[in-house]
C-alpha positions in Angstrom: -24.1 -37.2 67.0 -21.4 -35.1 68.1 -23.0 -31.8 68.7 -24.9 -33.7 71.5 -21.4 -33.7 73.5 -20.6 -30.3 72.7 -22.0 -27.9 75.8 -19.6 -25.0 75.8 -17.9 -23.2 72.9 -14.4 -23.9 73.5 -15.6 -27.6 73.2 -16.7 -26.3 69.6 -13.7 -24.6 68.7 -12.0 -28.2 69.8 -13.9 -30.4 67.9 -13.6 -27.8 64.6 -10.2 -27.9 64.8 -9.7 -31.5 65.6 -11.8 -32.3 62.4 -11.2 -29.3 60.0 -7.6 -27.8 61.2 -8.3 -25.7 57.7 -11.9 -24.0 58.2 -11.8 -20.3 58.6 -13.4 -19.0 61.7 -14.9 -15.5 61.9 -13.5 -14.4 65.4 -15.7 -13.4 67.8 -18.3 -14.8 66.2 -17.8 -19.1 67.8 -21.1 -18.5 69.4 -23.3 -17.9 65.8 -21.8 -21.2 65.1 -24.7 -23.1 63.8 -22.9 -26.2 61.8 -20.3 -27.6 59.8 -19.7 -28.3 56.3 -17.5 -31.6 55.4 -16.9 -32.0 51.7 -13.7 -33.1 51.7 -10.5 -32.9 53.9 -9.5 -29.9 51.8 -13.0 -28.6 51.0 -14.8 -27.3 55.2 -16.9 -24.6 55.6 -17.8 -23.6 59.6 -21.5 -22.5 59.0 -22.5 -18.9 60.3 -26.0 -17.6 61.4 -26.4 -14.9 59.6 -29.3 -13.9 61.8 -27.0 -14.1 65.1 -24.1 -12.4 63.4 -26.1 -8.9 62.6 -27.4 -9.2 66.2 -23.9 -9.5 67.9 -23.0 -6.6 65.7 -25.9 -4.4 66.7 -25.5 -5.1 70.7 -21.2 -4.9 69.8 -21.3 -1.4 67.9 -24.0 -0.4 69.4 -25.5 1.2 65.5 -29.0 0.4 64.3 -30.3 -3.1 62.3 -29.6 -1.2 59.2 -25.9 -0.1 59.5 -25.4 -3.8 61.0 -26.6 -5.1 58.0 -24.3 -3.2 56.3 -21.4 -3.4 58.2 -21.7 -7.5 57.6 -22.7 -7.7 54.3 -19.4 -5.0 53.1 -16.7 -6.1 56.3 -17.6 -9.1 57.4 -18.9 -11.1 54.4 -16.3 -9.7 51.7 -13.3 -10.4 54.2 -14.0 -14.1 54.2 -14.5 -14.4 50.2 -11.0 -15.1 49.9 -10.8 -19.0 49.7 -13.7 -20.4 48.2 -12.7 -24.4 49.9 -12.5 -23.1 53.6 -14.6 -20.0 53.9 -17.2 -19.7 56.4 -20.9 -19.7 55.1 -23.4 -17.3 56.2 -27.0 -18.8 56.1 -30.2 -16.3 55.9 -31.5 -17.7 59.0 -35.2 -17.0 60.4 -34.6 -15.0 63.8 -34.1 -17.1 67.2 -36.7 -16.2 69.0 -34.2 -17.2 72.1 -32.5 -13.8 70.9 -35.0 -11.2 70.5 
C-alpha cells in the first residue's frame, strides 16, 4: 500500500499530484491529509480531517473552538464547494488523541 512509503508530507503532496494532477488541495492544510478519493481520472477528492483542520485553525488564529468552527464551516468549507468532481472532502472525524 502506498501510504506505507509515504514518511514526510512533501512525499504526499508528490504522490497526490503524480496520481490526481486535478484534486484541489486546501493549502496549509497537507498535514490534515487523511486519504484520497479515486473515482475516476476526472472524479478525486484529497480527504480532509475535519477534526485536525479546526485544531490548526484554533493554534493558527489563535480564537476559541467555537469561532474555529465557524471560521471552517463559512471560509474554509464554502470556498472549496466550487467543483463538485475535485473538491476536497471534510470528514467528521473523532479527535486524535495524538493532538489533544
Amino acid at each position: 500500500m502506498i501510504w506505507n512509503k509515504i514518511n514526510k508530507i512533501s512525499d504526499l503532496k508528490e504522490y497526490i499530484e503524480s496520481v490526481c494532477p486535478n484534486a484541489m488541495l486546501v493549502d496549509g492544510y497537507d498535514d490534515c491529509i487523511i486519504g484520497i478519493q479515486l473515482v475516476k481520472p476526472n472524479n478525486t477528492h484529497i480527504i480532509y480531517s475535519k477534526h485536525s483542520m479546526i485544531k490548526k485553525i484554533i493554534v493558527n488564529k489563535h480564537i476559541s473552538f467555537n469561532d474555529a468552527h465557524t471560521y471552517f464551516t463559512y471560509i474554509v468549507r464554502i470556498a472549496f464547494t466550487l467543483n463538485k468532481n475535485i473538491m476536497p472532502l471534510f470528514v467528521e472525524d473523532l479527535p486524535n488523541p495524538k493532538l489533544n
